[in-house]
Residue frames relative to the residue before (quaternion, step in Angstrom):
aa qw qx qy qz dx dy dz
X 1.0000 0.0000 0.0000 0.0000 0.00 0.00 0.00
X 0.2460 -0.7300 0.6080 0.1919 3.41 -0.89 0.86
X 0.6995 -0.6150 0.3456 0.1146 3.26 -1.47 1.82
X 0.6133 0.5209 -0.3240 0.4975 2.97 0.71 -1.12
X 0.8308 0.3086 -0.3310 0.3241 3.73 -0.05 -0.73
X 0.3785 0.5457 -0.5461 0.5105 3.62 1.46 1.23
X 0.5819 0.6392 -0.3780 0.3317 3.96 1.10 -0.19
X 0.4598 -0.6301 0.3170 0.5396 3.89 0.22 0.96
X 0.6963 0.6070 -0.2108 0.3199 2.63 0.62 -2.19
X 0.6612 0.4828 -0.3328 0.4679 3.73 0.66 -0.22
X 0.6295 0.6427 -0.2194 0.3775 3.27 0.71 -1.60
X 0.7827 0.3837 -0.1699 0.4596 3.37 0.91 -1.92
X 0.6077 0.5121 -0.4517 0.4055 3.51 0.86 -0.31
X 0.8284 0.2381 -0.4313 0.2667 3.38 0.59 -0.60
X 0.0097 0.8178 -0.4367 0.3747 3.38 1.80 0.55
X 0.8743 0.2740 0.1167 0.3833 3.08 -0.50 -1.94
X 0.4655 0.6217 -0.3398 0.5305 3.49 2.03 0.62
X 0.7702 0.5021 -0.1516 0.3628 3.10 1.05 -1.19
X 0.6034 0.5827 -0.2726 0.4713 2.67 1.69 -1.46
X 0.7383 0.4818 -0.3674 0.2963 3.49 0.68 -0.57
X 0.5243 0.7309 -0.1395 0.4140 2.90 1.42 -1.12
X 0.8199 0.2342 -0.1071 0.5114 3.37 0.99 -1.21
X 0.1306 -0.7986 0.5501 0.2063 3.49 1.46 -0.28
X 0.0087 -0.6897 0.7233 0.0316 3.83 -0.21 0.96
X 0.5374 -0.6642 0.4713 0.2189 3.35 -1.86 0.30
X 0.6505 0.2093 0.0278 0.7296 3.23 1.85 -0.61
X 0.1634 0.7250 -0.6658 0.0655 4.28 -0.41 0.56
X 0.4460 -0.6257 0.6379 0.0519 3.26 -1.55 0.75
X 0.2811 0.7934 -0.5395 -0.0236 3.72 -0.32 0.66
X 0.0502 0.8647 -0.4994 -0.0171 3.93 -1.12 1.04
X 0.5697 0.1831 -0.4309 0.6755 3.47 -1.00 1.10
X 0.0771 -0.6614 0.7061 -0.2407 3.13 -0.25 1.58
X 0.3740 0.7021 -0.5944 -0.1179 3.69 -0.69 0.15
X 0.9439 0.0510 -0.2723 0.1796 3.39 0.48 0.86
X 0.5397 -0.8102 0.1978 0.1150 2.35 0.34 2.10
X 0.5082 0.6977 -0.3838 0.3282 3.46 0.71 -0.99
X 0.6166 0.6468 -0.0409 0.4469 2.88 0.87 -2.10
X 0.6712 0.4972 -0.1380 0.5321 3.82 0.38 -1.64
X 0.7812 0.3704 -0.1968 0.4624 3.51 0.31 -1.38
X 0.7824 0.3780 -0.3592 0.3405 3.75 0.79 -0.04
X 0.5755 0.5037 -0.4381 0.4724 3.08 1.69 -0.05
X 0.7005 0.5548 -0.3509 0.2799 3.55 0.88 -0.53
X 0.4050 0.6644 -0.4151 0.4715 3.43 1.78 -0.49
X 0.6194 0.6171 -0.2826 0.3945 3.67 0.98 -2.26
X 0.5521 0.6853 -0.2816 0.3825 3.67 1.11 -1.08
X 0.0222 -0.7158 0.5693 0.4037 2.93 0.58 -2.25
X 0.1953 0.5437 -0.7001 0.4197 3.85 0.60 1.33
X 0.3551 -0.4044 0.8293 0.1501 2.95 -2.13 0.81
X 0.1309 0.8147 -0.5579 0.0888 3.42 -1.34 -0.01
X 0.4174 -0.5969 0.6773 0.1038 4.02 -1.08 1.27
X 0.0741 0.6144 -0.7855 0.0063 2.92 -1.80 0.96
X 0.0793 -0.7398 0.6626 0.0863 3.21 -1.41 0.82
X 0.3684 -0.6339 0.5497 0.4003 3.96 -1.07 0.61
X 0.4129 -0.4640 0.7667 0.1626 3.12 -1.81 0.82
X 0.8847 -0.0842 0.2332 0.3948 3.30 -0.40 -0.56
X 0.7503 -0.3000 0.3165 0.4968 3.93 -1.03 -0.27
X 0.7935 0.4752 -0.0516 0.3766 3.43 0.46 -1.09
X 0.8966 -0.2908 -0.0065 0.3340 3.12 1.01 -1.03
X 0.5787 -0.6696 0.3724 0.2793 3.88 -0.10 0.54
X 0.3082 -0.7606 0.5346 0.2019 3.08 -1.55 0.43
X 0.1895 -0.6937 0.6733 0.1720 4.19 -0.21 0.53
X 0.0513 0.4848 -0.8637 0.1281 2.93 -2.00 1.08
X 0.2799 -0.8282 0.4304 -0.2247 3.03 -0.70 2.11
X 0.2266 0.8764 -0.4239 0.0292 3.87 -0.05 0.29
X 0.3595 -0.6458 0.6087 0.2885 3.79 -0.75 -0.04
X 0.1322 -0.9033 0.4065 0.0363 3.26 -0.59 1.37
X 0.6072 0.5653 -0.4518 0.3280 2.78 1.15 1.00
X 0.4864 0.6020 -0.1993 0.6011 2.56 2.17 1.21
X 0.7076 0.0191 -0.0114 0.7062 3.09 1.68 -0.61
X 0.0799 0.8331 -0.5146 -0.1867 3.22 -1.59 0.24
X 0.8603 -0.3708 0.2130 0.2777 3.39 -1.35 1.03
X 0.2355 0.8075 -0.5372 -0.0629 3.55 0.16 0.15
X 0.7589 -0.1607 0.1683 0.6082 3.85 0.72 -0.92
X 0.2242 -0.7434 0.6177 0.1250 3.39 -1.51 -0.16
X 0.0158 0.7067 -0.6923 -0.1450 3.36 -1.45 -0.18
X 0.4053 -0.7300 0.5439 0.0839 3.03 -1.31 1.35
X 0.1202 0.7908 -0.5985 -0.0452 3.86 -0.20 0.21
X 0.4090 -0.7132 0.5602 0.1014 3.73 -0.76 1.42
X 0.1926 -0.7516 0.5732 0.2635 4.32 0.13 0.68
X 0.5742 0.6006 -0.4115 0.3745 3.34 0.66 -0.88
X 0.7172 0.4757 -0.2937 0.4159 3.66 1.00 -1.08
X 0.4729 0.7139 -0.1939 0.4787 3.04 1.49 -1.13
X 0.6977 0.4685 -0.2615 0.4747 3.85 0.70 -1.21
X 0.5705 0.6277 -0.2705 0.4554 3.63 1.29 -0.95
């Protein structure tokens, strides 16, 4: 594995290549860790979009285009709790 592509700042750029590139209608993102980051490019996008914490660190995104879908509800289900 090349190192470099454990460096956010790498990772998210090429992230935020694809996403553009491919314009999905629905995307799934997990191990979020930094959201900040995640949440302004998706806004820049125009996805609405849920996040739920996994854990201390980081979050899951479930992402959509809403003039294609809309929000109605969710459920969050924690595996970790689940595993318990």
């Amino acid at each position: 594995m090349n190192r470099e592509h454990l460096n956010f700042n790498e990772r998210f750029a090429k992230i935020a290549s694809e996403l553009k590139e491919s314009n999905p209608d629905i995307l799934t993102l997990c191990e979020v860790d930094h959201f900040d980051e995640y949440n302004q490019l998706l806004q820049e996008l125009g996805y609405q979009f849920y996040s739920e914490n996994r854990r201390n660190y980081d979050k899951l995104l479930i992402a959509f285009k809403p003039d294609l879908f809309e929000y109605v509800e969710h459920y969050g289900v924690q595996h970790d709790e689940m595993a318990e």
